[in-house]
C-alpha positions as CSV (number, residue, x, y, z in Angstrom):
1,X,53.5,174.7,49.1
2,X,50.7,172.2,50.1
3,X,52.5,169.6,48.4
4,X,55.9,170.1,49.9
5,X,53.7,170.0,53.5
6,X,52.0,167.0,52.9
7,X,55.6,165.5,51.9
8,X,57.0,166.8,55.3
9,X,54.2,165.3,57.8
10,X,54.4,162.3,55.7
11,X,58.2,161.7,56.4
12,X,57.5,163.0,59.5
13,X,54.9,160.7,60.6
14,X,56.9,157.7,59.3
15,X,59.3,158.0,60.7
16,X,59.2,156.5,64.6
17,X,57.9,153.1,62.6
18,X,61.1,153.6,61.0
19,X,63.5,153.8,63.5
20,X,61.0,151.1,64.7
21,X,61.7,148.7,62.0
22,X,65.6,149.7,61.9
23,X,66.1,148.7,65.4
24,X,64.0,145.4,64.7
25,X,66.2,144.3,62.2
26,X,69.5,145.2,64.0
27,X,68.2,143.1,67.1
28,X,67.5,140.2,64.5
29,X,71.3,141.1,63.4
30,X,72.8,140.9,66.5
31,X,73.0,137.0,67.5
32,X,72.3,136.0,71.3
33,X,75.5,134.6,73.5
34,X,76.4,131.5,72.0
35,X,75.7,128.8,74.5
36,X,79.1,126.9,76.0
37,X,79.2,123.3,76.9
38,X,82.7,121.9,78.6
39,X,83.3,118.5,77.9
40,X,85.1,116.6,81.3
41,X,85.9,112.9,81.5
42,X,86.1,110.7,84.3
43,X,86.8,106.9,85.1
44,X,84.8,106.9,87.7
45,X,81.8,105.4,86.9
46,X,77.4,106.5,86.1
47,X,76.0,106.4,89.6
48,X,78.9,106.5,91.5
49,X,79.6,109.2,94.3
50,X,81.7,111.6,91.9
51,X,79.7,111.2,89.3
52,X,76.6,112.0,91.0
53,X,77.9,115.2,92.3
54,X,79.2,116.1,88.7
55,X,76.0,115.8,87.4
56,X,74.6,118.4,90.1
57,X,77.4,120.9,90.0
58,X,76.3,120.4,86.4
59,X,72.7,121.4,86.9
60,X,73.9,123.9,88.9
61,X,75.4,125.9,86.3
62,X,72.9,125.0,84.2
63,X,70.2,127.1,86.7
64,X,73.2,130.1,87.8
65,X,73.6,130.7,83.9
66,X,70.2,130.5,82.6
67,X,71.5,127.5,80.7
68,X,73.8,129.4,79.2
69,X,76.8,127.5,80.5
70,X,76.8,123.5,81.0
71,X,78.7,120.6,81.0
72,X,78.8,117.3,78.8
73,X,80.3,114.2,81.3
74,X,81.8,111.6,79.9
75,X,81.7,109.0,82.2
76,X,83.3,105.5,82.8
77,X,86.6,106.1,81.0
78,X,84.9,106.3,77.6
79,X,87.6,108.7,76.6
80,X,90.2,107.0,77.7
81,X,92.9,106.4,80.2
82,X,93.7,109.2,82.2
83,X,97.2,109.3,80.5
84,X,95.2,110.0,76.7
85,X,92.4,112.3,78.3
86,X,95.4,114.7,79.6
87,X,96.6,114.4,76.0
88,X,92.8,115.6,74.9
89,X,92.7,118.4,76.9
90,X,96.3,119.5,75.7
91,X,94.9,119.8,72.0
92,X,91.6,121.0,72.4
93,X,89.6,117.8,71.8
94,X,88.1,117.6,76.0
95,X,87.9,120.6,78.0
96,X,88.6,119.1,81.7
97,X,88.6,116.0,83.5
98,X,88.4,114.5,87.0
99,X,91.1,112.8,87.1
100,X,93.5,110.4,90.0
101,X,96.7,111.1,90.7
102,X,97.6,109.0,87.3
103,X,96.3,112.2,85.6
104,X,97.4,115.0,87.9
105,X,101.1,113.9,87.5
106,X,101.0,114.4,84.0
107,X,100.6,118.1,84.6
108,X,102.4,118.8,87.8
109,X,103.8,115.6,89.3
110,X,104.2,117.0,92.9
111,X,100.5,117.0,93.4
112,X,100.9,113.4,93.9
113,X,103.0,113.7,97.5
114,X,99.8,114.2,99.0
115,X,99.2,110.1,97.9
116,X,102.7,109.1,99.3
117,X,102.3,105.9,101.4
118,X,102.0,106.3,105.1
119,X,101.9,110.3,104.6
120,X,98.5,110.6,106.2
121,X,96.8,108.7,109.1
122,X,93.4,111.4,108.9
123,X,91.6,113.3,106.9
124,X,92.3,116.1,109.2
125,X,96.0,115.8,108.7
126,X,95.4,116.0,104.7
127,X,93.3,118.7,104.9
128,X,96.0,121.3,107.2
129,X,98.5,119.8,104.6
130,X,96.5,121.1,101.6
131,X,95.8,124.6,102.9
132,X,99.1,124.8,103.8
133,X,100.1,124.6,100.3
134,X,96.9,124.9,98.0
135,X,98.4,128.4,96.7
136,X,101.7,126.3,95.2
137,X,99.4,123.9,93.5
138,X,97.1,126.8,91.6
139,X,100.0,128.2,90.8
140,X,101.6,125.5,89.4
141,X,99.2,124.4,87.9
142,X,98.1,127.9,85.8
143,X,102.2,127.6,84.9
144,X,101.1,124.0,83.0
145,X,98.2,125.5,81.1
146,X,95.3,123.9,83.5
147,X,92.8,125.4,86.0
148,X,92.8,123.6,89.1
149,X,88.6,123.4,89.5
150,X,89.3,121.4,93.3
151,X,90.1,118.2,95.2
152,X,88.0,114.8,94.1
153,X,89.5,112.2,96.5
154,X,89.0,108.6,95.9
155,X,89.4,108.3,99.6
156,X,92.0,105.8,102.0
157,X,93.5,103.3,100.1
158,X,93.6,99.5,102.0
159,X,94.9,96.2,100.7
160,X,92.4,94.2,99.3
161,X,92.8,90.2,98.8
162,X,92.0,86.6,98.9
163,X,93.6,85.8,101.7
164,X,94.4,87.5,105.4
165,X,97.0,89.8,105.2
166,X,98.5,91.2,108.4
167,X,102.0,92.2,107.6
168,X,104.2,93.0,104.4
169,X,106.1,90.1,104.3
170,X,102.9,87.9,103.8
171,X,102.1,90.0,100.6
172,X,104.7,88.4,98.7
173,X,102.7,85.5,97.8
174,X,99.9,87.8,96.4
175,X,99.6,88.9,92.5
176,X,98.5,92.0,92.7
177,X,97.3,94.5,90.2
178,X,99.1,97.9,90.1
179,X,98.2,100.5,87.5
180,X,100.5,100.9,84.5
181,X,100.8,104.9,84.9
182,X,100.6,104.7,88.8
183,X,104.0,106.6,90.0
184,X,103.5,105.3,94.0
185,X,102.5,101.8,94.7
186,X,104.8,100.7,92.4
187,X,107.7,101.9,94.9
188,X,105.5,100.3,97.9
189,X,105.5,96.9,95.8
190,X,109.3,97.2,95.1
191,X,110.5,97.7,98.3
192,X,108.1,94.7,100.2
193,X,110.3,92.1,97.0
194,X,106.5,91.9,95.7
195,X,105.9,90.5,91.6
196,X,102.7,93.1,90.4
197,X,100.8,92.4,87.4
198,X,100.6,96.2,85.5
199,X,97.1,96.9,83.9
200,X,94.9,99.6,83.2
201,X,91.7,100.5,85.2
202,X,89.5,98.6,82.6
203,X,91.3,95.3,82.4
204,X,91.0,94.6,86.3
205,X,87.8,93.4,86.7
206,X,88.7,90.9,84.0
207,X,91.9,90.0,85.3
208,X,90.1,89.3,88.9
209,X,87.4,87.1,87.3
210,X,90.1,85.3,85.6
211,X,92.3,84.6,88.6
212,X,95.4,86.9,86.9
213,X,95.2,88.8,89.9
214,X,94.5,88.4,93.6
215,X,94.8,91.9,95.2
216,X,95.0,95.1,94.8
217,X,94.9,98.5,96.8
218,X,92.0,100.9,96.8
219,X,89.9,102.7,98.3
220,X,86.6,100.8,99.9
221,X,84.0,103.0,97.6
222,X,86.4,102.5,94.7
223,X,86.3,98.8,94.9
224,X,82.6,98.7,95.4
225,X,81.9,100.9,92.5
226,X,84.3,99.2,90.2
227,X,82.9,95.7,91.5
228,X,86.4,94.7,92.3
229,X,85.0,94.3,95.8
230,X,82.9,91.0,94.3
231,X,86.3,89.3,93.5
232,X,88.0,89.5,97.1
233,X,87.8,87.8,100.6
234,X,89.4,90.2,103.0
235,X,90.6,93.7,103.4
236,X,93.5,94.7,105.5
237,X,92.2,97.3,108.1
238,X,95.1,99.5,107.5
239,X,95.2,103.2,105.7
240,X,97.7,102.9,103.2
241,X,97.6,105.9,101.5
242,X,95.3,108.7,100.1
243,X,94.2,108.1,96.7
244,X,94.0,111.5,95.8
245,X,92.2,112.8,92.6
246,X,90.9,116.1,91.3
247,X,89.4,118.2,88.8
248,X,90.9,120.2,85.9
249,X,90.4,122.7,82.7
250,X,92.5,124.1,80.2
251,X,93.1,127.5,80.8
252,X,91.9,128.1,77.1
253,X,88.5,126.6,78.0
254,X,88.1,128.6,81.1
255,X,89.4,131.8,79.4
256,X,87.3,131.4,76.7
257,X,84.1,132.3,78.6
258,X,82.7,135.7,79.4
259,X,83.5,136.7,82.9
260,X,80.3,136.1,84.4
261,X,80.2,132.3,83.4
262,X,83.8,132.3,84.7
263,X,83.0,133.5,88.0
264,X,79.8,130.9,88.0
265,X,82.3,127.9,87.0
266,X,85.3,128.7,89.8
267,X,82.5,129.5,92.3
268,X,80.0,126.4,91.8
269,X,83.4,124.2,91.8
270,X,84.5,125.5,95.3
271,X,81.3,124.4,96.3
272,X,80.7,121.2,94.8
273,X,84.2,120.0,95.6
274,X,83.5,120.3,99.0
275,X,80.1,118.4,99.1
276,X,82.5,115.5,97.3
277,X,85.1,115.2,99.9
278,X,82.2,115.3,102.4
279,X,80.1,112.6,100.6
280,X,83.0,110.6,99.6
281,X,84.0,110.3,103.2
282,X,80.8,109.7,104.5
283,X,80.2,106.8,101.8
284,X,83.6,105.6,103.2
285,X,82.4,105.0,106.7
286,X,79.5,103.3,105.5
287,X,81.2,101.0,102.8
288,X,83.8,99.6,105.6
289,X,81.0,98.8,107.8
290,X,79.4,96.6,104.9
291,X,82.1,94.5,104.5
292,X,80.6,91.9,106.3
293,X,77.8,91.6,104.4
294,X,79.7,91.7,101.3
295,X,81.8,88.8,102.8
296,X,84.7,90.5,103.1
297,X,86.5,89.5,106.4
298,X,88.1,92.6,107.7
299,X,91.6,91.8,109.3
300,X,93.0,93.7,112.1
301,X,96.7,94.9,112.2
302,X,99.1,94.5,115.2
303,X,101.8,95.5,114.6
304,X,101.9,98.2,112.5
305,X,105.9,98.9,112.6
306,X,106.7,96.4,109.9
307,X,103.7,98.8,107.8
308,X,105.0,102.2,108.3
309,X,108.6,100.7,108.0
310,X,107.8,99.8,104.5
311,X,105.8,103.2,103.9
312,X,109.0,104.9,104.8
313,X,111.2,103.4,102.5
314,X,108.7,103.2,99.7
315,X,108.7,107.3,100.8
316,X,112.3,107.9,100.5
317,X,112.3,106.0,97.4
318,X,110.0,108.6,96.2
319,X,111.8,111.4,97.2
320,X,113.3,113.4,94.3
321,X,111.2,111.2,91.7
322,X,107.7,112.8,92.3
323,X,109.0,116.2,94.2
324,X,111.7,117.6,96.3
325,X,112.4,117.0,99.2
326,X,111.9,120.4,100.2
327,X,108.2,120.6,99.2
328,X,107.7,117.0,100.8
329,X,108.6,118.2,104.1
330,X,106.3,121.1,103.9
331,X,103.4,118.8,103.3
332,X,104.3,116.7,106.3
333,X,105.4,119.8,108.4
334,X,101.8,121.4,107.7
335,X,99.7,118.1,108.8
């Protein structure tokens, strides 16, 4: 009887270290959440306006999640033309990109109306357009497989060159650049009888060092960051167009994360978006008003008819190519 006792008190006493050591070993078992990186390309370049605010909407996510959840930016256009990164997100090998309109009409090619030549004179006017139909474009583009993450704006696009350029018909003795997989300024070019040289974002420097090309359109930050700006004389004071741009995801990528992290992602992007448009157009202001002192002779524009002429044809051109013409009156209805 004392035996069977001291047997009893000895299980008995053991026991709490035991369920001590059980739940030690299941905790060792049970592996923490697995830490998520998203890969995102970009052309745009280290150090310039959208990639500083990716890197802190990175290290935002990095603080919100407890590091949990982070991105890995590939800058520069080390992945690629935008053509081939869309490609990489399709298979699985990038998760998103911040990509121009190049990009975005390889998912949903209506996003690009909001670049249409002439369609904007005002920032204001772009953004009543874009709430009015920001619900079509989520849609849209959840239908394609992508999450639409926000606007990334290159900014106004203006007609940059070696020589003064005041109206269309003077353009015609310009080479200019256009970009291989651009679906606008090619109809712009067309319709003013103009000869373009097609290259990708990479080979333009080049092709401006080398005298291949003489021109091009873009916006004042993007031919300062891309050191175009170096290569020219003058820039046409007129807003051509908006060269729009954005960020995006594969719905697998987003899905893929718990739903806290998702919440984090869609709710850090609202707000770094916004402090992009606002920076980018801030930096705009500034980089016009340094064209002097980059010796670039800024050229005023009289008469603006033969311009918006040649917008509206380039426009009608469009019509039915990149969208309806149903959906291309709403953006221009809501502006």
């Amino acid at each position: 009887m004392k035996r069977t006792r001291f047997a009893l008190l000895a299980l008995l006493t053991g026991l709490p270290a035991a369920l001590l050591a059980a739940r030690g070993a299941d905790a060792q078992e049970a592996p923490a959440a697995a830490a998520r990186t998203l890969s995102v390309a970009t052309l745009a370049p280290a150090g310039s306006t959208w990639h500083r605010v990716l890197e802190a909407w990175n290290r935002e996510l990095r603080r919100r999640t407890n590091k949990s959840l982070q991105l890995r930016i590939f800058a520069g256009g080390v992945q690629g033309d935008e053509s081939e990164v869309i490609r990489k997100i399709r298979n699985g090998r990038l998760d998103g990109a911040a990509v121009t309109a190049v990009g975005l009409s390889q998912i949903h090619r209506p996003a690009i109306v909001f670049q249409m030549p002439g369609m904007f004179s005002s920032y204001a006017q772009l953004d009543r357009a874009r709430a009015a139909t920001q619900n079509d474009i989520n849609t849209a583009f959840t239908t394609a497989g992508f999450a639409f993450m926000g606007w990334a704006d290159v900014g106004m696009s203006r007609l940059f060159s070696r020589s003064p350029i005041t109206s269309p018909a003077e353009m015609r003795a310009l080479h200019p650049y256009v970009w291989r997989d651009d679906s606008v300024m090619p109809a712009v070019f067309s319709e003013a009888n103009v000869t373009t040289v097609p290259l990708q974002i990479p080979e333009v420097l080049t092709a401006l060092q080398t005298n291949r090309v003489d021109s091009f359109f873009t916006s004042p930050v993007a031919a300062i960051s891309l050191q175009w700006a170096q290569r020219v004389t003058h820039m046409t004071d007129l807003n051509a167009a908006v060269v729009v741009g954005a960020t995006v995801f594969s719905n697998t990528a987003v899905n893929s994360l718990p739903a806290d992290q998702q919440a984090v992602l869609r709710e850090t992007a609202g707000q770094f978006h916004q402090l992009l448009i606002q920076n980018l157009r801030r930096d705009e202001t500034a980089a016009i008003r340094s064209m002097a002192t980059r010796g670039i002779t800024v050229v005023p524009v009289t008469d603006t008819g033969a311009w918006n002429s040649l917008f509206e044809r380039a426009r009608t051109r469009l019509t039915g190519r990149i969208a309806d013409a149903a959906f291309i009156n709403r953006v221009r209805s809501a502006r």
